[in-house]
N, C-alpha and C positions, 0 to 999 in steps of 0.2 A: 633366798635366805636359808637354804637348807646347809645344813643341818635340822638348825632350830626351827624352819617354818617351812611350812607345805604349801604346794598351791590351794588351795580352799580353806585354809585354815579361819575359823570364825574365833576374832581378835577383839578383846574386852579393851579402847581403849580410852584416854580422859583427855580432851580437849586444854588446851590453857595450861597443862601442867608441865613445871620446867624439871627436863630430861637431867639427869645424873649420867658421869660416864657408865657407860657399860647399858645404860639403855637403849632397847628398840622404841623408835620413834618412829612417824609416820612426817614425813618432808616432800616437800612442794621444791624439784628442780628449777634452776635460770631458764628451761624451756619448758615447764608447768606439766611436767610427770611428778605423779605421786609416788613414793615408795617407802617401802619400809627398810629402814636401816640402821645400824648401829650406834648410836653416838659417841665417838671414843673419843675426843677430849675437844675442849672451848678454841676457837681463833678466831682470829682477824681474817673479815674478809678482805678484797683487794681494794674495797670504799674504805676499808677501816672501822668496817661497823661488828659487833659482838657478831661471832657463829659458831657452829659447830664442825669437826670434820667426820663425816658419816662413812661408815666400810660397809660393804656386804659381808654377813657369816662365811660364804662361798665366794671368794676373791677372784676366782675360773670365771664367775659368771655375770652376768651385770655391769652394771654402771654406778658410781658411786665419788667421793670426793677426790678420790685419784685420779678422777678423768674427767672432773666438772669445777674441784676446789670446796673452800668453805661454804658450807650452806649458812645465811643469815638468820639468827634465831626465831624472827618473826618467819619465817618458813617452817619451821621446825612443830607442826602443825597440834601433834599429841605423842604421848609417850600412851607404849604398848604395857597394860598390866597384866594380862593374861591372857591364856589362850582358853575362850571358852569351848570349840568345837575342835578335835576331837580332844577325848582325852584329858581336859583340864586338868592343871597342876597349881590346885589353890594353895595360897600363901607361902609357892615358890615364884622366885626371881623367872626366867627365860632364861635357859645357859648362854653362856657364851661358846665362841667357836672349838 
């Protein structure tokens, strides 16, 4: 996710709460990798069930809905609110890419 995220980055995040575009969320893959990633807008998965389509920040690297499809929202495990270690940036959003 770099830019935005580091590897060690210690991440404030809230279980059960539903992602807005432009959120990092933390999602459960169709082969049960977790990751953090984007949420950048609502679709249909290929059941026809509510999802999301998730990017990575850094498009170069990773795996992400370009290469797996809609993630179903019940996977869509928590939304990232902050980044507590390093650095915190309270009561900002996470930038975008």
């Amino acid at each position: 996710m770099l830019p935005t995220l580091r590897e060690g980055d210690l991440l404030l995040v809230r279980y059960g709460a539903s992602p807005r575009s432009g959120d990092l969320v933390v999602a459960r893959f169709a082969d049960g990798t977790v990751a953090v990633k984007r949420a950048v807008e609502r679709r249909r998965t290929r059941s026809g069930a509510a999802g999301w389509w998730l990017l990575s920040d850094n498009p170069g690297e990773g795996v992400d809905s370009r290469h797996r499809g809609p993630v179903p929202e019940a996977d869509v495990l928590a939304v990232v609110r902050l980044r507590v270690w390093p650095s915190p940036r309270m009561g900002r959003r996470l930038p975008g890419p």
